[in-house]
C-alpha positions as CSV (number, residue, x, y, z in Angstrom):
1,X,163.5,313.1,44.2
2,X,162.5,310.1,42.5
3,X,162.3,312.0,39.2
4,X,165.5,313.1,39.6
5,X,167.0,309.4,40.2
6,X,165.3,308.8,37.4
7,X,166.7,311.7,35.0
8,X,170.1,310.9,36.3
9,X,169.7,307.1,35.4
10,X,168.3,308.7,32.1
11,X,171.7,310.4,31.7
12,X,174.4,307.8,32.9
13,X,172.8,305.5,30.2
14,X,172.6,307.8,27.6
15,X,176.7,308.5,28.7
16,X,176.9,304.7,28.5
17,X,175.2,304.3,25.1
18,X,177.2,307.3,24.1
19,X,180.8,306.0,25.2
20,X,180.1,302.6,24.1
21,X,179.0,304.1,20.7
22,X,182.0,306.1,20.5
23,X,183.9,303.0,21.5
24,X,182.2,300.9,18.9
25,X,184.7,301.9,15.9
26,X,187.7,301.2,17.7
27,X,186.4,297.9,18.6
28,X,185.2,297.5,15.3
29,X,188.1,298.3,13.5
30,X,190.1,296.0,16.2
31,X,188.3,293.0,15.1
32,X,188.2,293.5,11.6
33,X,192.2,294.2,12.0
34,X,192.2,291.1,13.9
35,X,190.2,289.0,11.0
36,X,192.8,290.5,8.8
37,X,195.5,289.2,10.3
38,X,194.4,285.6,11.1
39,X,193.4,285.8,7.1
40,X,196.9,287.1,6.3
41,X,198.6,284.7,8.4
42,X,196.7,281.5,6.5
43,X,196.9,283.2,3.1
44,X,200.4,283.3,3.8
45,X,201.0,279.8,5.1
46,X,199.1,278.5,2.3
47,X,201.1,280.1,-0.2
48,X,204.2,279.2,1.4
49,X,202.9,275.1,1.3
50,X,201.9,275.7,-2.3
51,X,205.4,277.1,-2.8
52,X,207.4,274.5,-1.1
53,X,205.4,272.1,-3.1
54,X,206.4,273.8,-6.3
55,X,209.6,273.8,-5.6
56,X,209.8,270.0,-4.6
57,X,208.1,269.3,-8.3
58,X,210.4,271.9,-9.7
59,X,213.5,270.2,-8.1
60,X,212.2,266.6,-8.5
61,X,211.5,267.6,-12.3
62,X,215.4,268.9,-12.6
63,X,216.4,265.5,-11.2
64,X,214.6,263.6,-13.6
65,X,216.0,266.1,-16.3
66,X,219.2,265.4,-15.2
67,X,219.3,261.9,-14.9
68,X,218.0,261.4,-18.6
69,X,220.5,263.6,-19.8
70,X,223.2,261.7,-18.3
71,X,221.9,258.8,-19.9
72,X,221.7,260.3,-23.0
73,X,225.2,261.4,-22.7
74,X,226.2,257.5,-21.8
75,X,224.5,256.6,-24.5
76,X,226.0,258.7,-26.8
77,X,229.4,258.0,-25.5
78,X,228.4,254.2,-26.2
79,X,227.8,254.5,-30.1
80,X,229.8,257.9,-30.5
81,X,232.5,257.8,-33.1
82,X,235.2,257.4,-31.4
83,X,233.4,253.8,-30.6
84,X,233.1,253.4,-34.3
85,X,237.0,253.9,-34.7
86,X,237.7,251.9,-32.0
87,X,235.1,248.7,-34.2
88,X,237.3,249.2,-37.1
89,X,240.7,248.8,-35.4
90,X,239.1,245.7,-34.0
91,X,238.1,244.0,-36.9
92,X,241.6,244.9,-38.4
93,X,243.2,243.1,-35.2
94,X,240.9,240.0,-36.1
95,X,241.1,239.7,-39.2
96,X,245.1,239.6,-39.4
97,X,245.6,237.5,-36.3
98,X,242.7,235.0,-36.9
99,X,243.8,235.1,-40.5
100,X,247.3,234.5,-39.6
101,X,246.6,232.1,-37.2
102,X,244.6,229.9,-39.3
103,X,246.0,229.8,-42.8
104,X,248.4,226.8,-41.9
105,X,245.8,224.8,-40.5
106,X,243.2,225.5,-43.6
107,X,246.1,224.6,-45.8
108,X,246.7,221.3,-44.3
109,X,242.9,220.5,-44.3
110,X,241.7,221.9,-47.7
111,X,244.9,221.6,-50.1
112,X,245.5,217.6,-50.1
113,X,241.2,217.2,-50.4
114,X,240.0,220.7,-52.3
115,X,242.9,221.9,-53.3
116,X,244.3,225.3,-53.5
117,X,241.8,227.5,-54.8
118,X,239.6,226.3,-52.0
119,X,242.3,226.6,-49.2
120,X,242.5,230.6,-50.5
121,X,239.0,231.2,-50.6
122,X,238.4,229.8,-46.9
123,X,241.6,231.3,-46.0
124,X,239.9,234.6,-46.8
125,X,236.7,233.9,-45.4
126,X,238.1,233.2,-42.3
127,X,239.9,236.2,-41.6
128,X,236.6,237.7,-42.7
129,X,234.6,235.5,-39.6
130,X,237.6,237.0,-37.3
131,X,237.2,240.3,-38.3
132,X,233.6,240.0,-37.0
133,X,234.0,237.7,-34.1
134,X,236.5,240.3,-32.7
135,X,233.9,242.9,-32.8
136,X,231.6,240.5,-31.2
137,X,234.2,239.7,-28.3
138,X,234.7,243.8,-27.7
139,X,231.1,244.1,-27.5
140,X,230.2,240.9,-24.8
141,X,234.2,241.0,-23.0
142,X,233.5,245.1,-21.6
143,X,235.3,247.0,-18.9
144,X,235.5,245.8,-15.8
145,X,234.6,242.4,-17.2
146,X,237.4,239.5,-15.5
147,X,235.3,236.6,-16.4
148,X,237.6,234.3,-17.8
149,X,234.3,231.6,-18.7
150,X,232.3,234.9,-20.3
151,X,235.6,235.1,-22.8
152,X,235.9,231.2,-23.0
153,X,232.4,230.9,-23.7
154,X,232.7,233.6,-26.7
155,X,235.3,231.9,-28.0
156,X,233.7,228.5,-28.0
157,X,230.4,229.5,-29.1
158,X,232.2,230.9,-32.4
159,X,233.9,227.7,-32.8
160,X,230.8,225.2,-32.2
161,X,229.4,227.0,-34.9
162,X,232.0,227.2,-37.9
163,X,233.0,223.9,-36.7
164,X,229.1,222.3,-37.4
165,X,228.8,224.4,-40.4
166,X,231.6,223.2,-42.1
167,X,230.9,219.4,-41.9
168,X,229.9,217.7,-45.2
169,X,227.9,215.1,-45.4
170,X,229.2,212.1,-47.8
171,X,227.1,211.1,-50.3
172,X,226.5,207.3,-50.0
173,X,224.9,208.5,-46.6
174,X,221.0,207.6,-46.5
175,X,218.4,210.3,-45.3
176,X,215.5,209.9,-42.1
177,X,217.2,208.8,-40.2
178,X,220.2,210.1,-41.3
179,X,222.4,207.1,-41.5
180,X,226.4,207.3,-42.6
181,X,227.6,204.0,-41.1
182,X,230.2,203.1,-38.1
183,X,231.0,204.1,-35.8
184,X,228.1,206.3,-34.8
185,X,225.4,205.7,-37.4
186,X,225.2,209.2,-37.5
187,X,228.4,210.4,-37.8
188,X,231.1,208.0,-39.4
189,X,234.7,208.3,-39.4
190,X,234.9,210.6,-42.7
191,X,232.4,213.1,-40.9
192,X,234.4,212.7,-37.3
193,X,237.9,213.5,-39.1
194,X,236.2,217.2,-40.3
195,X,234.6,217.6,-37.0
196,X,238.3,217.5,-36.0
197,X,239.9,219.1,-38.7
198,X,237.2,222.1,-38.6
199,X,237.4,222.5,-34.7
200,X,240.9,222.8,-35.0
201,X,240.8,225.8,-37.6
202,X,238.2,227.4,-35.5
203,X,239.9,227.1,-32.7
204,X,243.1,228.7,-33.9
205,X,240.7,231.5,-35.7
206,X,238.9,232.6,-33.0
207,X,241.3,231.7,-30.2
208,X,244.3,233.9,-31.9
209,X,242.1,236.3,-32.4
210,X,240.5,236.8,-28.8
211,X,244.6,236.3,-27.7
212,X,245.3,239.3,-29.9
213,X,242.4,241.7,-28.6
214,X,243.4,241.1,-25.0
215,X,247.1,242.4,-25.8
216,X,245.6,245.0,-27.6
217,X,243.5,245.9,-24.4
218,X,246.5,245.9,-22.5
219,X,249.0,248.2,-24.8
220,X,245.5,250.2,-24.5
221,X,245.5,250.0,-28.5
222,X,242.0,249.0,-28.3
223,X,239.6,250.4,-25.8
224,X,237.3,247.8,-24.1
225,X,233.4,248.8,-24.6
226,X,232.1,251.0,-21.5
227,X,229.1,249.0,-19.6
Protein backbone atom coordinates (compact mmCIF):
# COMPACT_ATOMS: atom_id res chain seq x y z
CA UNK A 1 0.00 0.00 0.00
CA UNK A 2 2.68 2.26 0.92
CA UNK A 3 4.43 1.60 -2.41
CA UNK A 4 1.56 2.48 -4.14
CA UNK A 5 1.14 5.96 -2.24
CA UNK A 6 4.29 6.28 -3.18
CA UNK A 7 4.04 5.54 -7.11
CA UNK A 8 1.01 7.70 -7.08
CA UNK A 9 2.93 10.65 -5.50
CA UNK A 10 5.63 9.62 -8.13
CA UNK A 11 2.93 10.31 -10.83
CA UNK A 12 1.00 13.50 -9.63
CA UNK A 13 4.53 15.11 -9.58
CA UNK A 14 5.67 13.97 -12.59
CA UNK A 15 1.84 15.39 -13.92
CA UNK A 16 2.89 18.55 -12.04
CA UNK A 17 6.36 18.91 -13.56
CA UNK A 18 4.81 17.97 -16.78
CA UNK A 19 1.87 20.68 -16.79
CA UNK A 20 4.05 23.24 -15.33
CA UNK A 21 6.58 22.44 -18.20
CA UNK A 22 3.99 22.65 -20.71
CA UNK A 23 2.85 25.74 -18.98
CA UNK A 24 6.30 27.23 -18.93
CA UNK A 25 6.16 28.70 -22.77
CA UNK A 26 3.07 30.40 -22.34
CA UNK A 27 4.29 31.97 -19.26
CA UNK A 28 7.42 32.63 -20.88
CA UNK A 29 6.33 34.05 -23.81
CA UNK A 30 3.81 36.19 -21.48
CA UNK A 31 6.57 37.84 -19.78
CA UNK A 32 8.74 38.39 -22.52
CA UNK A 33 5.47 40.01 -24.23
CA UNK A 34 5.13 41.86 -21.13
CA UNK A 35 9.01 43.18 -21.28
CA UNK A 36 8.06 44.10 -24.75
CA UNK A 37 5.59 46.22 -24.03
CA UNK A 38 6.92 48.21 -20.99
CA UNK A 39 10.11 48.67 -23.56
CA UNK A 40 7.81 49.77 -26.33
CA UNK A 41 5.85 51.99 -24.15
CA UNK A 42 9.32 54.01 -22.96
CA UNK A 43 10.92 53.78 -26.40
CA UNK A 44 7.92 55.46 -27.42
CA UNK A 45 7.63 58.07 -24.76
CA UNK A 46 11.20 58.87 -25.24
CA UNK A 47 10.91 59.47 -28.77
CA UNK A 48 7.87 61.45 -28.44
CA UNK A 49 9.96 63.90 -25.62
CA UNK A 50 12.91 63.94 -28.12
CA UNK A 51 10.28 64.98 -30.72
CA UNK A 52 8.52 67.58 -28.84
CA UNK A 53 11.87 68.93 -28.10
CA UNK A 54 12.75 69.08 -31.76
CA UNK A 55 10.02 70.68 -32.62
CA UNK A 56 10.35 73.40 -29.87
CA UNK A 57 14.09 74.08 -31.35
CA UNK A 58 12.58 73.74 -34.84
CA UNK A 59 9.80 76.36 -34.02
CA UNK A 60 12.09 78.54 -31.67
CA UNK A 61 14.75 78.46 -34.68
CA UNK A 62 11.75 79.68 -37.32
CA UNK A 63 11.04 82.51 -34.82
CA UNK A 64 14.46 83.63 -34.64
CA UNK A 65 14.47 83.22 -38.54
CA UNK A 66 11.67 85.31 -38.76
CA UNK A 67 12.43 88.02 -36.58
CA UNK A 68 15.86 88.69 -38.40
CA UNK A 69 14.22 88.74 -41.52
CA UNK A 70 11.78 91.32 -40.50
CA UNK A 71 14.62 93.25 -39.52
CA UNK A 72 16.33 92.88 -42.52
CA UNK A 73 13.30 93.86 -44.31
CA UNK A 74 13.10 97.25 -41.91
CA UNK A 75 16.30 97.74 -42.61
CA UNK A 76 16.16 97.67 -46.05
CA UNK A 77 13.09 99.67 -46.21
CA UNK A 78 15.23 102.27 -44.13
CA UNK A 79 18.10 102.87 -46.77
CA UNK A 80 15.97 101.43 -49.85
CA UNK A 81 15.78 103.74 -52.77
CA UNK A 82 12.90 105.07 -52.48
CA UNK A 83 14.63 106.71 -49.11
CA UNK A 84 17.32 107.85 -51.44
CA UNK A 85 14.64 109.74 -53.57
CA UNK A 86 12.99 110.95 -50.89
CA UNK A 87 17.14 112.66 -49.48
CA UNK A 88 17.28 114.28 -52.80
CA UNK A 89 13.92 116.00 -52.74
CA UNK A 90 15.01 117.09 -49.33
CA UNK A 91 18.04 118.68 -50.03
CA UNK A 92 16.27 120.46 -53.12
CA UNK A 93 13.56 121.81 -50.39
CA UNK A 94 16.66 123.16 -48.35
CA UNK A 95 18.60 124.39 -50.56
CA UNK A 96 15.85 126.74 -52.28
CA UNK A 97 14.13 127.79 -49.02
CA UNK A 98 17.32 128.28 -46.92
CA UNK A 99 18.79 129.87 -49.95
CA UNK A 100 15.89 132.01 -50.45
CA UNK A 101 15.52 132.84 -47.14
CA UNK A 102 18.87 134.02 -46.48
CA UNK A 103 20.21 135.88 -49.52
CA UNK A 104 18.71 139.35 -48.22
CA UNK A 105 20.21 139.01 -44.94
CA UNK A 106 23.82 137.85 -46.52
CA UNK A 107 23.51 140.86 -48.80
CA UNK A 108 23.01 143.27 -46.15
CA UNK A 109 25.96 141.82 -44.08
CA UNK A 110 28.55 141.05 -46.80
CA UNK A 111 27.90 143.71 -49.65
CA UNK A 112 28.62 147.14 -47.64
CA UNK A 113 31.96 145.16 -45.83
CA UNK A 114 33.06 142.31 -48.65
CA UNK A 115 31.30 143.26 -51.30
CA UNK A 116 29.43 141.49 -53.90
CA UNK A 117 31.48 138.69 -55.03
CA UNK A 118 31.61 137.69 -51.43
CA UNK A 119 27.77 138.11 -50.72
CA UNK A 120 27.43 135.48 -54.00
CA UNK A 121 29.73 133.08 -52.94
CA UNK A 122 28.24 132.81 -49.24
CA UNK A 123 24.90 133.18 -50.85
CA UNK A 124 25.81 129.88 -52.52
CA UNK A 125 27.31 128.23 -49.79
CA UNK A 126 24.49 128.64 -47.80
CA UNK A 127 21.94 127.17 -49.74
CA UNK A 128 24.61 124.46 -49.97
CA UNK A 129 24.69 124.13 -45.73
CA UNK A 130 20.61 123.98 -46.22
CA UNK A 131 20.64 121.47 -48.52
CA UNK A 132 22.47 119.34 -45.94
CA UNK A 133 20.97 120.50 -42.82
CA UNK A 134 17.58 119.49 -44.27
CA UNK A 135 18.73 115.98 -44.71
CA UNK A 136 20.06 116.21 -41.30
CA UNK A 137 16.58 117.43 -39.84
CA UNK A 138 14.63 114.33 -41.91
CA UNK A 139 17.00 112.03 -40.49
CA UNK A 140 16.78 113.25 -36.43
CA UNK A 141 12.73 114.89 -36.83
CA UNK A 142 11.20 110.91 -37.83
CA UNK A 143 7.67 109.64 -37.70
CA UNK A 144 5.88 109.82 -34.91
CA UNK A 145 8.36 112.34 -33.60
CA UNK A 146 6.11 115.71 -32.02
CA UNK A 147 8.95 117.05 -30.07
CA UNK A 148 8.88 120.57 -30.80
CA UNK A 149 12.54 121.05 -28.55
CA UNK A 150 14.07 117.83 -30.62
CA UNK A 151 13.23 120.26 -33.90
CA UNK A 152 14.29 123.45 -32.05
CA UNK A 153 17.34 121.95 -30.84
CA UNK A 154 18.29 120.85 -34.59
CA UNK A 155 17.71 124.04 -35.65
CA UNK A 156 19.85 125.76 -33.13
CA UNK A 157 22.57 123.48 -33.08
CA UNK A 158 23.08 124.27 -37.01
CA UNK A 159 23.03 127.90 -36.16
CA UNK A 160 25.45 127.90 -33.06
CA UNK A 161 27.71 126.51 -35.39
CA UNK A 162 27.76 128.63 -38.68
CA UNK A 163 27.19 131.42 -36.40
CA UNK A 164 30.88 130.69 -34.40
CA UNK A 165 32.44 129.74 -37.59
CA UNK A 166 31.84 132.77 -39.29
CA UNK A 167 33.24 135.26 -36.68
CA UNK A 168 36.58 136.92 -37.66
CA UNK A 169 38.85 137.88 -35.49
CA UNK A 170 40.27 141.68 -36.08
CA UNK A 171 43.73 142.00 -36.41
CA UNK A 172 44.96 144.48 -33.83
CA UNK A 173 43.60 141.73 -31.35
CA UNK A 174 46.58 140.22 -29.24
CA UNK A 175 46.93 136.31 -28.78
CA UNK A 176 47.08 134.11 -25.04
CA UNK A 177 44.95 135.30 -23.75
CA UNK A 178 43.15 136.29 -26.61
CA UNK A 179 42.50 139.94 -25.88
CA UNK A 180 40.26 142.34 -28.49
CA UNK A 181 39.39 145.17 -26.03
CA UNK A 182 35.90 146.40 -24.53
CA UNK A 183 33.50 145.44 -23.81
CA UNK A 184 34.32 141.80 -23.11
CA UNK A 185 38.11 141.54 -23.51
CA UNK A 186 37.38 138.69 -25.41
CA UNK A 187 34.92 139.65 -27.65
CA UNK A 188 34.73 143.52 -28.60
CA UNK A 189 32.06 145.24 -30.27
CA UNK A 190 33.37 144.49 -33.98
CA UNK A 191 33.33 140.69 -33.01
CA UNK A 192 29.69 141.06 -31.11
CA UNK A 193 28.16 142.96 -34.33
CA UNK A 194 29.12 139.48 -36.57
CA UNK A 195 28.02 137.30 -33.78
CA UNK A 196 24.76 139.15 -34.52
CA UNK A 197 24.87 139.60 -38.07
CA UNK A 198 25.92 135.78 -38.55
CA UNK A 199 23.14 134.46 -36.10
CA UNK A 200 20.71 136.21 -37.91
CA UNK A 201 21.65 134.63 -41.40
CA UNK A 202 21.77 131.31 -39.73
CA UNK A 203 18.76 131.66 -38.33
CA UNK A 204 16.78 132.60 -41.35
CA UNK A 205 18.96 129.58 -43.20
CA UNK A 206 18.16 126.92 -41.18
CA UNK A 207 14.87 128.19 -39.68
CA UNK A 208 13.24 128.64 -43.40
CA UNK A 209 14.49 125.72 -44.18
CA UNK A 210 13.09 123.35 -41.21
CA UNK A 211 9.64 125.69 -41.90
CA UNK A 212 9.75 124.41 -45.46
CA UNK A 213 10.32 120.54 -44.59
CA UNK A 214 7.46 120.59 -42.15
CA UNK A 215 4.97 121.83 -44.97
CA UNK A 216 6.47 119.54 -47.11
CA UNK A 217 5.69 116.71 -44.44
CA UNK A 218 2.29 117.80 -44.34
CA UNK A 219 1.31 118.14 -48.32
CA UNK A 220 3.09 114.56 -47.85
CA UNK A 221 5.68 115.85 -50.54
CA UNK A 222 8.37 114.55 -48.40
CA UNK A 223 8.11 111.42 -46.33
CA UNK A 224 9.34 111.65 -42.77
CA UNK A 225 12.20 108.83 -41.98
CA UNK A 226 10.50 105.53 -40.54
CA UNK A 227 11.98 104.81 -36.77
Amino acid sequence: FACNAQNRSKHQLGAIACTLYMMKSPLFALLLLCIAKFDFAEAFATQKSHLQHHNSKTAGRSSRLSATEEKNTEKEDKFSFQQRIESIKTAVVGAISGGIAATPFIGFHDIPLYGIATWEFDTDMGSLQSALFAIVYRYCVREEDDNEMLNMGVVGAFVVVRTLSRVRVPEYCTAVPLTCGSPLSYFDWNMIQQLALNGLESAALFGAAAVAMEFAYKKEFISKFPN
